[in-house]
Residue frames as qw, qx, qy, qz and C-alpha x, y, z in Angstrom:
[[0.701, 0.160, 0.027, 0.695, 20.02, 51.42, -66.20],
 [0.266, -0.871, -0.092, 0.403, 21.38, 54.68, -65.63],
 [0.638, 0.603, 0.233, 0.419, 22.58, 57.40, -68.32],
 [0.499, -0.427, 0.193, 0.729, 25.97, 59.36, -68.18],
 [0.460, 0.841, 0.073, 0.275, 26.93, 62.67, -69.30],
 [0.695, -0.388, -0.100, 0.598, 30.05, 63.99, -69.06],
 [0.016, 0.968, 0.210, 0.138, 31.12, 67.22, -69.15],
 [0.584, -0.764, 0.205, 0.185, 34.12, 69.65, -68.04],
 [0.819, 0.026, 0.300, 0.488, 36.56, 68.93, -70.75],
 [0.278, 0.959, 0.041, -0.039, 38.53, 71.58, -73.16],
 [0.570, 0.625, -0.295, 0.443, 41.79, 72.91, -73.63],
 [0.434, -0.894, 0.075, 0.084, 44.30, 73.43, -71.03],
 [0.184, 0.773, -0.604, 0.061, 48.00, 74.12, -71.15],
 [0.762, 0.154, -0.571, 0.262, 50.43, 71.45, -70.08],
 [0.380, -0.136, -0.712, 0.574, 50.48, 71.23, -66.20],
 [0.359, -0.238, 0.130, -0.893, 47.27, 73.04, -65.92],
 [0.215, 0.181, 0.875, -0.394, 44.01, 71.16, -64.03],
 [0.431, -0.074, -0.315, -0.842, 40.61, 70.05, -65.01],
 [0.331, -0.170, 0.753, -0.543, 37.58, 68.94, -63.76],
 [0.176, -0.060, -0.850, -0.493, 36.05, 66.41, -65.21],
 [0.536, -0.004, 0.386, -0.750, 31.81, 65.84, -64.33],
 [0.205, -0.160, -0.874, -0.410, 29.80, 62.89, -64.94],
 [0.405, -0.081, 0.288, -0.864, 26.55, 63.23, -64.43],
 [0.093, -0.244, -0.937, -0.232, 23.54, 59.99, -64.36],
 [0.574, 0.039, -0.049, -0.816, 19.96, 60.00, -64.49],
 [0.651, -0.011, -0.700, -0.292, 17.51, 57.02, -64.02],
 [0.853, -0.338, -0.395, -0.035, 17.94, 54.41, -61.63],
 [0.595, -0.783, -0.092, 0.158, 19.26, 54.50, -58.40],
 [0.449, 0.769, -0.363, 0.275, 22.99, 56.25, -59.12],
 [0.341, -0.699, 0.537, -0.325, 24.29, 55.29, -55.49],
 [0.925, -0.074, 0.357, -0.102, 23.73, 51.65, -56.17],
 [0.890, 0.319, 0.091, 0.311, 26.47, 51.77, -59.19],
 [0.677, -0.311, 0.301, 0.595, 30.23, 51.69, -59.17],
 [0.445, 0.878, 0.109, -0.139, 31.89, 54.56, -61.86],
 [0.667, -0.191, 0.252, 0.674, 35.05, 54.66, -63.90],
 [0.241, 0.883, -0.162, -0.369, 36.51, 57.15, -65.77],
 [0.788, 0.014, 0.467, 0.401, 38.60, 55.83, -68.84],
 [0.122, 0.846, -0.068, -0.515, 40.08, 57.63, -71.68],
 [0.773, 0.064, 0.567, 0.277, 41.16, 57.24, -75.40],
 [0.047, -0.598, 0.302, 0.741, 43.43, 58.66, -77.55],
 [0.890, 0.396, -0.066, -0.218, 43.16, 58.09, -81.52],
 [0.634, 0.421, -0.646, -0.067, 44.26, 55.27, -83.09],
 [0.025, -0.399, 0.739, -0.542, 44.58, 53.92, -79.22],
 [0.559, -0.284, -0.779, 0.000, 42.91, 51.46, -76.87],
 [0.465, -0.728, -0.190, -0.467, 40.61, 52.83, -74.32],
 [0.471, 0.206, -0.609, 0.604, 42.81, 52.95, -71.05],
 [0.632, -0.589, -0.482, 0.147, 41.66, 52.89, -67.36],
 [0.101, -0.766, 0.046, -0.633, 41.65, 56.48, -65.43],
 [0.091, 0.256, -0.725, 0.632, 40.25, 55.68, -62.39],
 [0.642, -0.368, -0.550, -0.388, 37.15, 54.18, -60.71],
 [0.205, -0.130, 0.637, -0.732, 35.41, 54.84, -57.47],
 [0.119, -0.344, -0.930, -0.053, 32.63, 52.40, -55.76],
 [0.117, -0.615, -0.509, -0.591, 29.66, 52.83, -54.92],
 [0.510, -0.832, -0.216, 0.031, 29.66, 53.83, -51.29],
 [0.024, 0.951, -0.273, 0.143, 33.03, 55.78, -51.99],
 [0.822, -0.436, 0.366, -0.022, 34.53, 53.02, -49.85],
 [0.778, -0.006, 0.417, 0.469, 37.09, 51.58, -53.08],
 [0.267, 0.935, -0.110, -0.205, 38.76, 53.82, -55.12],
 [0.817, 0.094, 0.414, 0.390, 41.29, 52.88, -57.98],
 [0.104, 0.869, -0.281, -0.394, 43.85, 54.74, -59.68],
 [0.852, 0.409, -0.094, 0.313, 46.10, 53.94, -62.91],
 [0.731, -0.378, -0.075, 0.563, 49.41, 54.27, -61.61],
 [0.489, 0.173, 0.109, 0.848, 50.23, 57.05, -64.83],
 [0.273, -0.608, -0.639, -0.385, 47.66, 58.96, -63.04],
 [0.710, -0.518, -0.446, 0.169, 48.04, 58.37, -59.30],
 [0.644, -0.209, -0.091, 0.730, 48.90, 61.36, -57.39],
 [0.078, 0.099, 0.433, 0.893, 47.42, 63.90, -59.81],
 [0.468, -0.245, -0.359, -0.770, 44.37, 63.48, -60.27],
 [0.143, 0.116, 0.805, -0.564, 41.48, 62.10, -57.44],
 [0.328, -0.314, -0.718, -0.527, 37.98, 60.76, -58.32],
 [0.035, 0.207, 0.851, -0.482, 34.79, 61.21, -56.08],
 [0.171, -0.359, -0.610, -0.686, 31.34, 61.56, -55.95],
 [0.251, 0.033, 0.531, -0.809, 28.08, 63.05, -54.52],
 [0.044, 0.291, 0.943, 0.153, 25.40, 60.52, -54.53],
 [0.276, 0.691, 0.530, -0.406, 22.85, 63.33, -53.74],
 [0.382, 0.655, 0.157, -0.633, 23.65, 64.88, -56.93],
 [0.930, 0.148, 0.334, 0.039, 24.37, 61.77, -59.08],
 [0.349, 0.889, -0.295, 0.041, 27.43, 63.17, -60.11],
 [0.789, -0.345, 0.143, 0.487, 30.62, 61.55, -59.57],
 [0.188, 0.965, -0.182, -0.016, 33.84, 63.83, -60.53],
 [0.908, 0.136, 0.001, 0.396, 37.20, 63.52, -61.95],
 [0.084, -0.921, 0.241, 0.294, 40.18, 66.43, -60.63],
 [0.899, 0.159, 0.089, 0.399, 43.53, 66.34, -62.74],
 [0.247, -0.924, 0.189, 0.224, 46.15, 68.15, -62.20],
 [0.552, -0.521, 0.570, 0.314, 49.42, 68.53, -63.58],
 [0.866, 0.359, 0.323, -0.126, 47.80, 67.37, -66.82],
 [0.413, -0.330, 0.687, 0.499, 50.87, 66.36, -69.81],
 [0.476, 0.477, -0.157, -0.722, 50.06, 66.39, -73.33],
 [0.300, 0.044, -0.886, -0.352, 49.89, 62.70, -74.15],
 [0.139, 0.350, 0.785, -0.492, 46.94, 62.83, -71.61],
 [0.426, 0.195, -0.312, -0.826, 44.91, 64.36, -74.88],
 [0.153, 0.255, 0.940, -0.165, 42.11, 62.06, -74.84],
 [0.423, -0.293, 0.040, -0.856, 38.65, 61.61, -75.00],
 [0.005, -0.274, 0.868, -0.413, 37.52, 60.82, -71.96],
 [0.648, -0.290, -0.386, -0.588, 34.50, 58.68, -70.84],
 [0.302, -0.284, 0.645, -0.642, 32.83, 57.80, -67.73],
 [0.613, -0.080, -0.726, -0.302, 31.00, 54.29, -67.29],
 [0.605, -0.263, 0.447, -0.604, 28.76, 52.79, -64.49],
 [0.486, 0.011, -0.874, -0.013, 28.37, 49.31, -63.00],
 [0.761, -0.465, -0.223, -0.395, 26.16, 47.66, -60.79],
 [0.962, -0.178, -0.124, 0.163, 28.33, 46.42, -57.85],
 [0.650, -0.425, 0.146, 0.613, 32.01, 46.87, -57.18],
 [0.248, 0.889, -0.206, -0.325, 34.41, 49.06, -58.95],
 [0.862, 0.189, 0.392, 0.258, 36.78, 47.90, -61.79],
 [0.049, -0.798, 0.275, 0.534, 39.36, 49.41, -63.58],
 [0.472, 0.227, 0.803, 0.285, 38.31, 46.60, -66.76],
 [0.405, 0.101, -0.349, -0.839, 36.97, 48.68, -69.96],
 [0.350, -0.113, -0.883, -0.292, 34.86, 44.94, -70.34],
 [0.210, -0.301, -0.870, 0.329, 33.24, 44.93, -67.03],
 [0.090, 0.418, 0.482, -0.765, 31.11, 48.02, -67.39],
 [0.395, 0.562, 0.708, 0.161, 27.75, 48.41, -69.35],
 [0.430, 0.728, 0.413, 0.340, 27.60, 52.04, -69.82],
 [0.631, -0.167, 0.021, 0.758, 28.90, 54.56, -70.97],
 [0.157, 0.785, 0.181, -0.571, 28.76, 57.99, -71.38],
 [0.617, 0.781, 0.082, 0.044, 29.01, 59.99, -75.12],
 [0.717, -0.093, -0.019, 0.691, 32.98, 61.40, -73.91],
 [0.128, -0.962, -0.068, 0.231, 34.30, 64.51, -73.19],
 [0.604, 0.731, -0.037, 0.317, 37.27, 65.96, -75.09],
 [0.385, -0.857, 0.158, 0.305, 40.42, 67.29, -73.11],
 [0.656, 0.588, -0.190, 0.432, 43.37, 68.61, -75.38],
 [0.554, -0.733, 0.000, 0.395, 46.70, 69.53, -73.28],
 [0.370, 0.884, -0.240, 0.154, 48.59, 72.34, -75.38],
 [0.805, -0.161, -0.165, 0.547, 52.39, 71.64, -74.87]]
């Protein structure tokens, strides 16, 4: 398996940008698919966005799409989330997850997960 940190959260105003980082360690990192998901309290974890492994599929939640763009560099097992524009019900915390195999934009279909990263949008 392969372990996730994420990084890159914090404060930002309302229509300001952040960059989100996940970082893995372990096993091969190019061989597995990453989302990015995100959960407010009291909420259900909610699909971000999720890029495969050879870059080649790339999924967006629609309340998302436009804004923000996922990608990654396999040579430094990092995969990255931009957002832009960001809105204050996008307060979250956010968490990146890895799969063997395709990408998925299912909370169910991926084994792990990182610890989450905080992002507050000030109105």
């Amino acid at each position: 398996q392969v372990q996730l940190v994420e990084s890159g959260g914090g404060l930002v105003q309302a229509g300001g940008s952040l960059r989100l980082s996940c970082a893995a360690s372990g096993r091969t990192f190019s061989n597995y698919s990453v989302g990015w998901f995100r959960q407010a309290p009291g909420k259900e974890r909610d699909f971000v966005a999720a890029i495969g492994w050879s870059a080649g599929n790339i999924y967006y939640a629609d309340s998302v799409k436009g804004r923000s763009t996922i990608s990654r560099d396999n040579s430094k097992n990092t995969v990255y989330l931009q957002m832009n524009s960001l809105k204050p019900e996008e307060t979250a915390v956010y968490y990146c997850a890895a799969r063997p195999g395709v990408a998925s934009i299912l909370v169910y279909r991926y084994d792990t997960w990182g610890q989450g990263t905080q992002v507050i949008v000030s109105s």
